[in-house]
C-alpha positions in Angstrom: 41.0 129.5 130.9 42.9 131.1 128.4 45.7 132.5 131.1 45.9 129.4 132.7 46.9 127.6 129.1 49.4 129.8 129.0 50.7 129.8 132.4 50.9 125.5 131.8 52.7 126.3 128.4 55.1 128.3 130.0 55.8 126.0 132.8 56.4 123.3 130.5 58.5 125.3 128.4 60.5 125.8 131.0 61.3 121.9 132.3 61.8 120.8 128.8 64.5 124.3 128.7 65.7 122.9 132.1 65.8 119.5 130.6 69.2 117.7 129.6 70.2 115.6 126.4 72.3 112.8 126.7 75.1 114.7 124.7 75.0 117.5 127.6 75.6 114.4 130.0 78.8 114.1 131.8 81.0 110.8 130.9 80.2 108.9 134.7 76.2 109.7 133.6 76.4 108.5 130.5 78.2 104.8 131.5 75.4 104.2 134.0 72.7 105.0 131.3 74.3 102.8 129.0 73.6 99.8 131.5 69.8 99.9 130.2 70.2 100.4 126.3 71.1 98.1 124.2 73.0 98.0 120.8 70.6 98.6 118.4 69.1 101.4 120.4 72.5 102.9 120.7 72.8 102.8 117.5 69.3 104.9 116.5 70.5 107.4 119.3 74.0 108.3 117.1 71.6 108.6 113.6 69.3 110.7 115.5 71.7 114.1 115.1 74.8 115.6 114.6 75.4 116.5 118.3 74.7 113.1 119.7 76.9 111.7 116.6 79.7 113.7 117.7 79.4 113.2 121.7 78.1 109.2 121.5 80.2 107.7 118.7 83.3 107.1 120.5 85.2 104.2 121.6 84.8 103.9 125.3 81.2 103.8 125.2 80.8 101.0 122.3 83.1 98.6 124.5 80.7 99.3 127.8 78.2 98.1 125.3 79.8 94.6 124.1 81.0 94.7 127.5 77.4 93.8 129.4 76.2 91.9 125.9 79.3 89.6 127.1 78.1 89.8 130.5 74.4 88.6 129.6 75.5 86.2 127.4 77.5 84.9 130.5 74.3 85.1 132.8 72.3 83.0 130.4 74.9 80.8 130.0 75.3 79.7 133.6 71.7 79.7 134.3 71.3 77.5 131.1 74.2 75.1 132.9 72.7 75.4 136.7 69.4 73.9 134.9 71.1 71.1 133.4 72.6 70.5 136.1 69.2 70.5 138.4 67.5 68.2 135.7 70.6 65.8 135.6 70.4 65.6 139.8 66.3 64.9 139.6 66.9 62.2 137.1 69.9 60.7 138.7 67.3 60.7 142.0 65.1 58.6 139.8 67.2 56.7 137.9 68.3 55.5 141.6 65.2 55.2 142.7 64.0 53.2 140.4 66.9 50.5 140.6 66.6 49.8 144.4 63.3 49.2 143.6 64.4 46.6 141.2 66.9 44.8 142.9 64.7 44.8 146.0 61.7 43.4 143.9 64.4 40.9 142.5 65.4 39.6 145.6 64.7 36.0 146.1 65.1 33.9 149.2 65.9 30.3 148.3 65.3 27.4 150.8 67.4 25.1 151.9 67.2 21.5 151.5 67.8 19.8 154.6 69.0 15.4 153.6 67.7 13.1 156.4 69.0 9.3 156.4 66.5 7.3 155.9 63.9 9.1 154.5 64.8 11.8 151.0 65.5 15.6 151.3 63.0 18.1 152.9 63.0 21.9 152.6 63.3 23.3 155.8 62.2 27.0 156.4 64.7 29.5 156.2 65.4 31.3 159.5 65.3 34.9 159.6 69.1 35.6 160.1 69.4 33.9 156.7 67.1 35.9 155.3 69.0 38.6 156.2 72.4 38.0 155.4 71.2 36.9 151.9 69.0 40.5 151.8 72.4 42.2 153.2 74.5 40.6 150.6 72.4 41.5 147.5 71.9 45.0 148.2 76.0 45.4 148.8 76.0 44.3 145.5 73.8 46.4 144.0 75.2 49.3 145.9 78.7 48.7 144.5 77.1 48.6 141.0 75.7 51.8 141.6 78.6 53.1 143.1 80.8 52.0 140.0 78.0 53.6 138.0 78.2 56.9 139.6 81.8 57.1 139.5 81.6 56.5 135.9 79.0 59.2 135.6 80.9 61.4 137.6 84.0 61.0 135.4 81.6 61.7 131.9 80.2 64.5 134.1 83.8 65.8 134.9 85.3 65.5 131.0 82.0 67.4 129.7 82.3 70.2 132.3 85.8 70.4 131.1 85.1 70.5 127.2 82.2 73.4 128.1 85.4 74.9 130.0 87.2 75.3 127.4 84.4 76.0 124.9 83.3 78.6 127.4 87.3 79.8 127.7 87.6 80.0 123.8 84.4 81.4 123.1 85.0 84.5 125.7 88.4 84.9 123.8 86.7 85.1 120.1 84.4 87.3 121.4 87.1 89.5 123.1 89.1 89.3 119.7 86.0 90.1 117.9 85.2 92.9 119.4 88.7 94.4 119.5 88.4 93.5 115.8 85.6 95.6 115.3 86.9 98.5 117.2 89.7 98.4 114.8 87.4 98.5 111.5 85.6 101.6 113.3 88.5 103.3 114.3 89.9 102.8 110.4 86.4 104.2 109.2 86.8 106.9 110.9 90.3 107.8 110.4 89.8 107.2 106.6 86.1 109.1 106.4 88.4 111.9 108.5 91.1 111.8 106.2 89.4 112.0 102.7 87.6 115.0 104.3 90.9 116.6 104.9 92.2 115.7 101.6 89.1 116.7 99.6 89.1 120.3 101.9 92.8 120.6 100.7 92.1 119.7 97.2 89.3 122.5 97.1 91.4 125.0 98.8 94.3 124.4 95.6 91.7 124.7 92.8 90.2 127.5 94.4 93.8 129.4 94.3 94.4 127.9 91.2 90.8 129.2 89.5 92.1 132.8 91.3 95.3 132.8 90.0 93.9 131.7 86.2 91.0 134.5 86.4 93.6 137.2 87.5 96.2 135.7 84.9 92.9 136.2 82.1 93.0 139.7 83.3 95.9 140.8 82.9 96.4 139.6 79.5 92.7 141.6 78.5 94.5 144.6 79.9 97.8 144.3 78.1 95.1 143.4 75.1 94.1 146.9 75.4 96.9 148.7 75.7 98.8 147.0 72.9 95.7 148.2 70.7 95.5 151.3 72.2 99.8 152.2 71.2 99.1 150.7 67.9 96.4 153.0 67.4 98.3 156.1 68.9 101.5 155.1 66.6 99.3 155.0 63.5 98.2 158.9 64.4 101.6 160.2 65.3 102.6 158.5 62.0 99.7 160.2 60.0 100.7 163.4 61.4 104.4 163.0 60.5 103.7 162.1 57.1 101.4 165.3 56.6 103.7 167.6 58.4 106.4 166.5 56.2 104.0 167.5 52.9 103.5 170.9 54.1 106.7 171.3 54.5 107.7 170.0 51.3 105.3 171.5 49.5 104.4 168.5 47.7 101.3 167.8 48.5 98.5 166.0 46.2 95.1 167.4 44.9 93.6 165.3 47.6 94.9 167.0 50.6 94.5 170.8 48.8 90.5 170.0 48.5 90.7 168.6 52.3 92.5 171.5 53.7 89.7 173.6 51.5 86.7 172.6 53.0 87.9 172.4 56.5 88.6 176.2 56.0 85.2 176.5 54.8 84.1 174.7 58.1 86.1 176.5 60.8 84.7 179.7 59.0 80.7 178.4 58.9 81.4 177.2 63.0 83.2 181.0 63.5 79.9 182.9 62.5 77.8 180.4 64.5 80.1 181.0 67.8 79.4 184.9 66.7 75.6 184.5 66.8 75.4 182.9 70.1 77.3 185.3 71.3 75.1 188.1 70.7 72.1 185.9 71.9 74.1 185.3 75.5 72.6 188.8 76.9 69.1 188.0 75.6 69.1 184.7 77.3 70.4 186.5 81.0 67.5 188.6 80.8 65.0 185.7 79.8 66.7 183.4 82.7 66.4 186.6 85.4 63.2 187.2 84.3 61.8 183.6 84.8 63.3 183.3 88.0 61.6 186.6 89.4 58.1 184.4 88.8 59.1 181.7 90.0 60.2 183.9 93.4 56.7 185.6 93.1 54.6 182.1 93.0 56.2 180.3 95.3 56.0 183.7 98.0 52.2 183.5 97.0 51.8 180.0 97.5 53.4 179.8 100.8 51.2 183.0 101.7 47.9 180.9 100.7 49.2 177.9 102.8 49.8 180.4 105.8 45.9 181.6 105.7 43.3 180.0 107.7 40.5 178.3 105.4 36.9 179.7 105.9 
């Protein structure tokens, strides 16, 4: 069980190895996979790294973007328009419908009243070609209403497709402006994000120099420190021994420097006998050092003989 875990690790270790980002994606690749994403998911693909920052966030691929938001927007448009238009047709349909049945329930067939010499006027019976020129005559009326009425519509219809024209016209050129606009504002992000970079990378560089130039400046004033106190110091013993050489010579000198000269006699002749007694100690000490290094040859030869024997 435990091989076979492995074995399926290691196969899926190597698809998601084989597997490609969308930043490793070739340009052609990347436009049709565009086609399914929108904005907002574009946008949480650039925050998601640096690589996919710096491969994504470019210009091409923000206007295939706007691009098919413009072309939905048109889709949704036209279908919102094709059912107005379907709704208009089925209640124009009825509209008509319901005005022939009107006028034919207003039609009314008058008699007419025949005058007979003798005798008052009867009503005769109408014949049926009467009938039907009178029937024929009303409905021509009430088709050239509602032929005056449908050209009328037609003409409303006609100056409100044209206003959603030009709406439609002016609208796609905003958008187009806008968009161009807000290509613009990124494109001036960018360049000025780019260009404080440089400027704060060049500012850095100079005070860097300049903070290299002050610290070796600081050190070579500390060294010239030193060796203006070191002169001063050797000035003040050449002038010290000037002064006294000129004493001796002049045989002038004080009760201070007698008593100084006097006791560093006394000392060169207490270090003399010291230098004498070590001296005569250097032989002892020779034989003392050969002496302690023939033991030291003897233990180490008998320690390395014990090491050599076998233990019981």
């Amino acid at each position: 069980q435990c091989k076979e875990k492995l074995t399926n690790l290691m196969i899926e270790k190597k698809k998601f190895a084989e597997m490609k980002d969308i930043s490793q994606f070739k340009p052609i690749a990347v436009f049709y996979v565009l086609k399914y994403l929108e904005i907002e998911d574009f946008i949480s693909c650039i925050l998601c790294c640096r690589a996919w920052n710096y491969s994504l966030n470019k210009p091409c691929y923000w206007r295939i973007l706007q691009r098919n938001v413009i072309y939905k927007n048109k889709s949704i448009i036209h279908e919102h328009i094709n059912k107005k238009k379907q709704d208009h047709e089925l209640v124009s349909n009825e509209t008509k419908l319901k005005r022939i049945n009107h006028a034919v329930m207003q039609l009314k067939i008058e008699p007419k009243k025949i005058k007979k010499k003798g005798r008052g006027s009867n009503i005769a019976t109408p014949r049926p070609d009467d009938i039907y020129q009178q029937c024929m005559q009303q409905l021509q009326k009430v088709i050239a209403q509602s032929e005056q009425d449908r050209e009328e519509l037609e003409e409303r219809v006609k100056a409100q497709m044209g206003i959603l024209k030009f709406m439609q016209t002016s609208m796609y050129g905003k958008m187009h402006e806008l968009a161009e606009l807000r290509v613009r504002r990124w494109i001036l992000k960018q360049k000025s994000q780019s260009g404080y970079q440089i400027e704060k990378r060049s500012l850095a560089e100079k005070t860097r120099e300049l903070e290299e130039n002050l610290n070796k400046n600081r050190m070579i004033i500390e060294t010239m420190k030193d060796n203006l106190i070191q002169q001063e110091e050797i000035r003040n013993k050449k002038l010290k021994i000037q002064l006294d050489l000129r004493s001796v010579k002049s045989g002038t000198s004080n009760i201070e420097m007698t008593n100084e000269l006097k006791k560093l006699k006394q000392q060169t002749k207490k270090l003399a006998q010291v230098i004498v007694q070590l001296r005569k100690e250097i032989p002892k000490r020779k034989q003392e050092v050969k002496k302690y290094k023939d033991r030291v040859d003897l233990l180490q030869s008998q320690y390395q003989q014990s090491q050599q024997q076998p233990l019981p």
